[in-house]
PLY file of the C-alpha trace (Angstrom):
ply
format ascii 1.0
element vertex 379
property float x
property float y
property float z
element edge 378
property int vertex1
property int vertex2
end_header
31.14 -14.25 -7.71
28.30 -13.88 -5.62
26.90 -9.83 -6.43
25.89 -8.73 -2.60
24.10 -5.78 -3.91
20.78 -5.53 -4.52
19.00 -6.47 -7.74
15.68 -7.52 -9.19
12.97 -5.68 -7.33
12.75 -2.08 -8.33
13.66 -0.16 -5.36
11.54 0.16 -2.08
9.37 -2.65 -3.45
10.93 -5.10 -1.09
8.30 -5.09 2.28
8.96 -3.64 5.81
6.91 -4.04 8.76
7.06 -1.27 11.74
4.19 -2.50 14.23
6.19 -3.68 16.95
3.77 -3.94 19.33
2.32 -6.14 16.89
5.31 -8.62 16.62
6.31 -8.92 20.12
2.31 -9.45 21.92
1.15 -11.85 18.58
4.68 -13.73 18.92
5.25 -13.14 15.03
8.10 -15.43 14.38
11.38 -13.88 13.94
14.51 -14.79 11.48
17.54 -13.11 12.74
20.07 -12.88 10.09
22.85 -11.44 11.88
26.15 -13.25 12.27
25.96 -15.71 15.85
28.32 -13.85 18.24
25.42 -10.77 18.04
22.65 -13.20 18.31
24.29 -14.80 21.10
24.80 -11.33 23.08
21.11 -10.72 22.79
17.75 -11.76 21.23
14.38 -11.66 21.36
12.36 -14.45 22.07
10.36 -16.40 19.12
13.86 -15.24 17.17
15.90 -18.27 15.19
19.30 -17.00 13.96
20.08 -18.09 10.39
22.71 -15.37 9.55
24.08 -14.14 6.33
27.43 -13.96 7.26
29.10 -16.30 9.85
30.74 -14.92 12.56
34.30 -14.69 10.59
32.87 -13.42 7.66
31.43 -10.81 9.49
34.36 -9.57 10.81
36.30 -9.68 7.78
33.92 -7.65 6.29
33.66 -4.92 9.18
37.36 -4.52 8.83
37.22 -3.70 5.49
34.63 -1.35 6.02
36.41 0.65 8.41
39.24 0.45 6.38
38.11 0.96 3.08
35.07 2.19 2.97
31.32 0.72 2.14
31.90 -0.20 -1.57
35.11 -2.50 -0.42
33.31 -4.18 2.45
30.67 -5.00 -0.43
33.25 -6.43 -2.73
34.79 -8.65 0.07
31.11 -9.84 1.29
30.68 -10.93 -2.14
33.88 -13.05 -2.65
33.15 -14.72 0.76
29.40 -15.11 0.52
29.91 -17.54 -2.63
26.99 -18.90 -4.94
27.13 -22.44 -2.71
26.93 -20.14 0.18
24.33 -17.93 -0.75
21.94 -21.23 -2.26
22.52 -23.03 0.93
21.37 -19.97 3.15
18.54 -19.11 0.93
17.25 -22.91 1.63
17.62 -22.66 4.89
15.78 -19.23 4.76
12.66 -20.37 2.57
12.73 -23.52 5.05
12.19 -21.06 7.91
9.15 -19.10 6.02
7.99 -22.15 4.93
7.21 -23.44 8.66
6.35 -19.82 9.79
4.41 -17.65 6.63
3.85 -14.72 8.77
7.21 -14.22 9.76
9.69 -11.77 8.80
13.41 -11.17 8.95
15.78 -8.29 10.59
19.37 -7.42 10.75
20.92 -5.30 13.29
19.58 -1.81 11.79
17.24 -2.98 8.77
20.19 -2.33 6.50
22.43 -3.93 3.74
22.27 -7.36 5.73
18.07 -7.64 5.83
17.81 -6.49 2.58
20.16 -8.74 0.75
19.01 -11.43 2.47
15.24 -10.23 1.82
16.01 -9.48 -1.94
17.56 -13.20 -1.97
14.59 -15.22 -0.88
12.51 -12.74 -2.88
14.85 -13.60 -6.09
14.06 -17.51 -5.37
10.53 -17.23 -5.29
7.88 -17.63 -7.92
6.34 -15.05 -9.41
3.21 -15.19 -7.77
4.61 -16.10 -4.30
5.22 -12.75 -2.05
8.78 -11.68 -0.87
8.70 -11.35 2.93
9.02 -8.40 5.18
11.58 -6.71 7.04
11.56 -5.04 10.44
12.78 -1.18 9.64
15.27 0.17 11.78
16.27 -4.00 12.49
17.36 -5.40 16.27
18.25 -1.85 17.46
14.83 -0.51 16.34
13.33 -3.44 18.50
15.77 -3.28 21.53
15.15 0.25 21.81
11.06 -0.08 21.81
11.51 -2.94 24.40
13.47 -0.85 26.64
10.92 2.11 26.25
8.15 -0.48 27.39
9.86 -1.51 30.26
9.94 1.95 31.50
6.40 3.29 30.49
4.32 0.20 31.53
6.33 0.10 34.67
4.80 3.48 35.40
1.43 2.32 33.51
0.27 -0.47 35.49
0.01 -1.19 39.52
2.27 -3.77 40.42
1.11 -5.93 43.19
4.45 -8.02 45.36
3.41 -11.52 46.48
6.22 -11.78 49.78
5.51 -15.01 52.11
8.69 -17.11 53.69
11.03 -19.43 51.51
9.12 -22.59 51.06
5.48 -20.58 51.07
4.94 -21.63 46.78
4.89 -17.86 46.28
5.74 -19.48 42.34
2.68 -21.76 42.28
0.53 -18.91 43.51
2.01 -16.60 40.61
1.57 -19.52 37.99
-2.10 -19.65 39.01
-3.21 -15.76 37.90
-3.39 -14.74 34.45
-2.20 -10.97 35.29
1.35 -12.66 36.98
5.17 -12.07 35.64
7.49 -14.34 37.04
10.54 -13.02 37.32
12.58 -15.87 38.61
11.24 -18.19 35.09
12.43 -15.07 32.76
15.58 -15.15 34.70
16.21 -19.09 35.15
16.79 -18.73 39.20
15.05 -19.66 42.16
16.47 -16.37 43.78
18.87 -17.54 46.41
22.02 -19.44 46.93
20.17 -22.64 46.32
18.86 -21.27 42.90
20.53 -21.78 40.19
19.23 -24.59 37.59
21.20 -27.25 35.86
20.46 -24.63 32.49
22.70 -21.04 32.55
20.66 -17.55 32.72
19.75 -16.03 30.13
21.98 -12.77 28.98
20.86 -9.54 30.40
19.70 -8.27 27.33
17.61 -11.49 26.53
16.49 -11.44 30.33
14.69 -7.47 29.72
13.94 -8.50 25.89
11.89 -10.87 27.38
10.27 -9.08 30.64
9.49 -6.23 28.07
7.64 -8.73 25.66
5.59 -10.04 28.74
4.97 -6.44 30.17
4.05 -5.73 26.56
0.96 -8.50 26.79
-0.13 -7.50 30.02
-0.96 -4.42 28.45
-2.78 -5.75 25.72
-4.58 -7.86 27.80
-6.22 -4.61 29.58
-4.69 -6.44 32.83
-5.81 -3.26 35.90
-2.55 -4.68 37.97
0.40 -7.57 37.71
1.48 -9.34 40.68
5.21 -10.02 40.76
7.14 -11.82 43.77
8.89 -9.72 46.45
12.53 -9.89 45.18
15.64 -8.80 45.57
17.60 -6.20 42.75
19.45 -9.11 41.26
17.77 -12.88 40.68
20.74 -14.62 40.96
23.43 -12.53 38.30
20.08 -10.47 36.49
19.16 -7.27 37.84
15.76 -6.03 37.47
15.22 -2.96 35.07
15.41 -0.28 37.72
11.91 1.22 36.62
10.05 -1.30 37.71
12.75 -2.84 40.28
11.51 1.11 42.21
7.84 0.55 41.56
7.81 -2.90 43.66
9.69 -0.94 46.37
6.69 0.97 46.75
4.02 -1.18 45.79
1.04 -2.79 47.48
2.64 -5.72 49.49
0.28 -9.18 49.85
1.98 -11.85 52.41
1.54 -16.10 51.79
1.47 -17.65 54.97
1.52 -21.33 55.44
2.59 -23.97 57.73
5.99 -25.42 58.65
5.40 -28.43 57.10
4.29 -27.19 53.84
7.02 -25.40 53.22
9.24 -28.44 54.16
7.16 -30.11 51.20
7.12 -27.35 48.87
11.34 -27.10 49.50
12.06 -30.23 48.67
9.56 -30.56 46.02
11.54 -27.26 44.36
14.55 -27.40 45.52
15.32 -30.62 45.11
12.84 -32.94 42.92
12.48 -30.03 40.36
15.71 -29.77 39.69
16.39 -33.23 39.43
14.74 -33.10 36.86
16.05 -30.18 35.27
19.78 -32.09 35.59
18.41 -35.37 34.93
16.91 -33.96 31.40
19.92 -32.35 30.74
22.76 -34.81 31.54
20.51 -37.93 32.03
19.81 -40.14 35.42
23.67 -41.46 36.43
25.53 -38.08 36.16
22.06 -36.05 36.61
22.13 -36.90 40.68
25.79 -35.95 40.59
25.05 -33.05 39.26
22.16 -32.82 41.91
24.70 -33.51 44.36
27.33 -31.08 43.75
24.88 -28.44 43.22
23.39 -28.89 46.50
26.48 -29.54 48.63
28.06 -26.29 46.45
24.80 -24.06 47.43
25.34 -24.67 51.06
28.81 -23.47 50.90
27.95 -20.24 49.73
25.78 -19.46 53.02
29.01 -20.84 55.06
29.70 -17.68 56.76
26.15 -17.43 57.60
25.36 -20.25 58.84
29.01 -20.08 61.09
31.43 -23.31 61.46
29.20 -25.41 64.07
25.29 -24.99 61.91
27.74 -25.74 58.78
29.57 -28.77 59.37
25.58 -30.52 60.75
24.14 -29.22 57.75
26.63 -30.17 55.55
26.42 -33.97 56.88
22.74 -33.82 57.03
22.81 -32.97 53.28
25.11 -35.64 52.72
23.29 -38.12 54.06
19.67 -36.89 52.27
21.70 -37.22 49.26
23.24 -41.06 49.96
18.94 -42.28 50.75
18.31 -40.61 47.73
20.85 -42.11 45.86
19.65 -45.74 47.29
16.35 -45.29 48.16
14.74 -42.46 45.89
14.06 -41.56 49.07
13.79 -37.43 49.99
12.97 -38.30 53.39
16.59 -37.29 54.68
16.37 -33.73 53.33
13.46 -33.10 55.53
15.71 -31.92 58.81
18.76 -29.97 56.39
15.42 -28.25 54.56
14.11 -27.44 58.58
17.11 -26.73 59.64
18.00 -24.05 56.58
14.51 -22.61 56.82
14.71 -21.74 60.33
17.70 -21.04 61.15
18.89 -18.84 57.73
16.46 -18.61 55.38
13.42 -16.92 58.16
15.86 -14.72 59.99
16.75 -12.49 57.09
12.95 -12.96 56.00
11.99 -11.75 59.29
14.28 -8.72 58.89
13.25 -7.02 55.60
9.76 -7.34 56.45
10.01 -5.56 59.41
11.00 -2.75 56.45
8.14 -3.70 54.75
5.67 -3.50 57.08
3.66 -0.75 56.43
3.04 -1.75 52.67
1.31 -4.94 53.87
-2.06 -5.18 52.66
-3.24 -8.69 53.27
-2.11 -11.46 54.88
-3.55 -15.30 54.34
-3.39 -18.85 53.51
-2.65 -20.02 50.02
-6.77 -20.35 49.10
-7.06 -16.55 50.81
-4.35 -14.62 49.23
-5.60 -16.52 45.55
-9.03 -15.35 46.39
-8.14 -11.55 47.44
-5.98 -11.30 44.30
-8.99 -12.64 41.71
-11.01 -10.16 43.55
-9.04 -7.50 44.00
-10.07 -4.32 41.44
0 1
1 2
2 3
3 4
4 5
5 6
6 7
7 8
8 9
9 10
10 11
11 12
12 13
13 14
14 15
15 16
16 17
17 18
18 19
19 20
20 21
21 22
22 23
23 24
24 25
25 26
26 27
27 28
28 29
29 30
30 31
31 32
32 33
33 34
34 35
35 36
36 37
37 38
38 39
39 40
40 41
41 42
42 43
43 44
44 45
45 46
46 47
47 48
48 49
49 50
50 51
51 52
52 53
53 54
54 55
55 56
56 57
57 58
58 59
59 60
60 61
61 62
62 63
63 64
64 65
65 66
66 67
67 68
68 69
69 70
70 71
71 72
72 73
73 74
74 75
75 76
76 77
77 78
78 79
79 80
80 81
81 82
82 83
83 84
84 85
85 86
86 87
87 88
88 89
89 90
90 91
91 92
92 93
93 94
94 95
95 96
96 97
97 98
98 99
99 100
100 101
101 102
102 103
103 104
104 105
105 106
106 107
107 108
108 109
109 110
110 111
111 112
112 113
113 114
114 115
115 116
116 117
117 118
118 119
119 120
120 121
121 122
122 123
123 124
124 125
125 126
126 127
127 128
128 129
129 130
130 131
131 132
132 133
133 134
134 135
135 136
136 137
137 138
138 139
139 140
140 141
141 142
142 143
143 144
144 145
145 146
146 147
147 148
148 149
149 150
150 151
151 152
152 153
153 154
154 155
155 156
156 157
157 158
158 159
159 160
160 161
161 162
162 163
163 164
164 165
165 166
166 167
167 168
168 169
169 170
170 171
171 172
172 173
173 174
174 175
175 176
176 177
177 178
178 179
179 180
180 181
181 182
182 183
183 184
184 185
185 186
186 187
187 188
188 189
189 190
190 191
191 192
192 193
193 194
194 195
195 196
196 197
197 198
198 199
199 200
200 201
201 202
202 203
203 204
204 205
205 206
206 207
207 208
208 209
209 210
210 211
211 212
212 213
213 214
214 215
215 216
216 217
217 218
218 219
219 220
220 221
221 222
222 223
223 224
224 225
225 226
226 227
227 228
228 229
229 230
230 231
231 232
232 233
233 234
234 235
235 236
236 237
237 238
238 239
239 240
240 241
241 242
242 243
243 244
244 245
245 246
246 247
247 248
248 249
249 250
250 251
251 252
252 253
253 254
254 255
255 256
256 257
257 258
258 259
259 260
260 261
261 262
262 263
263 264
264 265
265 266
266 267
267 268
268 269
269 270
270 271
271 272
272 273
273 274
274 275
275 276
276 277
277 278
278 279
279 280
280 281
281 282
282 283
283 284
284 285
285 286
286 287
287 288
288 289
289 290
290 291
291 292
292 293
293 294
294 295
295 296
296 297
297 298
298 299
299 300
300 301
301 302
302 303
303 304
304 305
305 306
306 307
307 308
308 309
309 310
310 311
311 312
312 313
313 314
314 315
315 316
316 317
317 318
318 319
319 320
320 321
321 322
322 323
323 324
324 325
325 326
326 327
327 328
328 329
329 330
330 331
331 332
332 333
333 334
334 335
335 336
336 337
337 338
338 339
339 340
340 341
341 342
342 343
343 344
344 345
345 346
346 347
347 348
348 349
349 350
350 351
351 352
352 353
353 354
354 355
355 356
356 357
357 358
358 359
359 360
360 361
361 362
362 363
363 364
364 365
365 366
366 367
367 368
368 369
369 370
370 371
371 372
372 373
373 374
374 375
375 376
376 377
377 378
């Protein structure tokens, strides 16, 4: 039987760590040893779950503790966690350390979990080898601390919103400046009905885990202001932390303004060749494009209503037909009228409308080279 309590070390000899600021900006590399239906619900990023209980042992175990107390839970975790078990997990566990030496490990409070599995890789070790630290207070510790950062930086630093039209490479712009957080990358979404990727969003939790962590190196970087895009409360099913979500609402507004045709170009290239590729990396060529396709013929029907029967039923066909040159040709050539037609006739309209709102936040105005230039100077 497998002993899940702690021996060797004398006690409080085993390492913790408490520096969080420390782990999240220098990307310390994280072993989660929780079971996978936590890790799953939320994470941190730079995290690799290796747990110490699967996600059946777990619950067996959590039953018994409610039922029976600590001590029983204990007894059970032992005759589940066998000595194959426990040699097979400590592998994998050294193998982790072994690739990252300045990593440590956490459970969901720092508790029985971290420590057993700390005291095991510690057992395994020679004597002159280190055992490896734990975070203290575990996940919660850290979730809490990231939450607190979202709020207090929010208020910290000035926040800059990049608006322009759809099409305007607002993205490129933000991917350009070294004091940028791009909210639609953390949350895996273009930001309208056309923006989903051929990839799922993250989880709430591991969409703020990891706006905190980039909020968190702004800071460190001594960064006087962050530009974020002009967005909505939700991108896609994520809502923005409110704290800073009210902070845009209020903040210093800069406006992209560029031609017709670019945006045509920068559409397609985003909204269609970019996540090509996204399907065709996922599911390969053949069923990538049908995946294209049914993603694109899928986004227009959720701006149906909109658009009214008439607009629909030409842009619908006009899609379809992009879609068949592509298919033939490689061709985007066909999307160029559906991309006009969506631009100008749905995608401007509402544009025009909540900048009228905006209007007297609107500190600049320029072309792509300007509004780079006014944001690299800007103190």
């Amino acid at each position: 039987m497998t002993d899940l309590k702690l021996e060797g070390l004398p006690k409080g000899s085993l390492p913790t760590v408490n520096n969080l600021t420390d782990i999240f900006v220098n990307d310390i590399p994280l072993l989660d040893v929780r079971a996978p239906v936590e890790f799953n619900q939320g994470a941190f990023p730079n995290s690799v779950n290796i747990p110490l209980m699967d996600d059946d042992e777990r619950e067996a175990v959590g039953i018994r503790y409610k039922e029976q107390g600590q001590d029983s839970a204990i007894i059970l975790g032992s005759e589940l966690v066998t000595a194959e078990k426990r040699a097979l997990r400590t592998q994998k566990w050294n193998a982790f350390f072994a690739e990252n030496p300045g990593g440590v490990l956490y459970c969901f409070r720092g508790g029985l979990r971290s420590q057993i599995s700390q005291q095991w890789i510690a057992d395994s070790l020679k004597e002159s080898e280190k055992p490896y630290p734990r975070v203290e207070g575990g996940y919660k510790a850290m979730r809490t601390f990231l939450l607190e950062s979202i709020e207090r930086i929010s208020q910290k630093i000035p926040v800059v919103v990049l608006g322009g039209r759809t099409g305007s490479g607002k993205t490129r712009l933000l991917k350009e400046l070294p004091n940028s957080i791009d909210l639609e990358g953390l949350a895996n979404h273009r930001g309208s009905a056309f923006g989903p990727t051929a990839t799922p969003q993250p989880t709430p939790i591991n969409f703020e885990n990891a706006l905190a962590v980039q909020l968190l190196k702004a800071e460190a970087a001594g960064h006087k202001f962050l530009v974020v895009e002009d967005e909505a409360r939700n991108v896609g099913s994520l809502g923005i932390p409110q704290a800073l979500f009210d902070v845009m609402q209020t903040s210093k507004l800069v406006m992209l303004e560029v031609s017709q045709e670019d945006r045509n170009k920068v559409s397609i290239e985003e909204y269609i060749l970019d996540t090509q590729k996204s399907f065709n990396d996922v599911y390969g060529e053949v069923l990538g494009a049908e995946k294209l396709s049914e993603h694109l013929l899928n986004s227009l029907g959720k701006i149906q209503k909109r658009l009214g029967g008439v607009r629909y039923k030409e842009a619908y066909q006009q899609m379809k037909d992009a879609i068949e040159l592509r298919n033939k040709t490689g061709s985007v050539e066909g999307f160029i009228p559906v991309v006009k037609s969506l631009l100008l006739d749905y995608y401007d309209p509402m544009y025009d409308y909540q900048s009228s709102k905006k209007k007297d936040r609107i500190s600049f105005k320029g072309s792509y080279d300007e509004v780079m230039y006014y944001l690299e100077t800007l103190a």
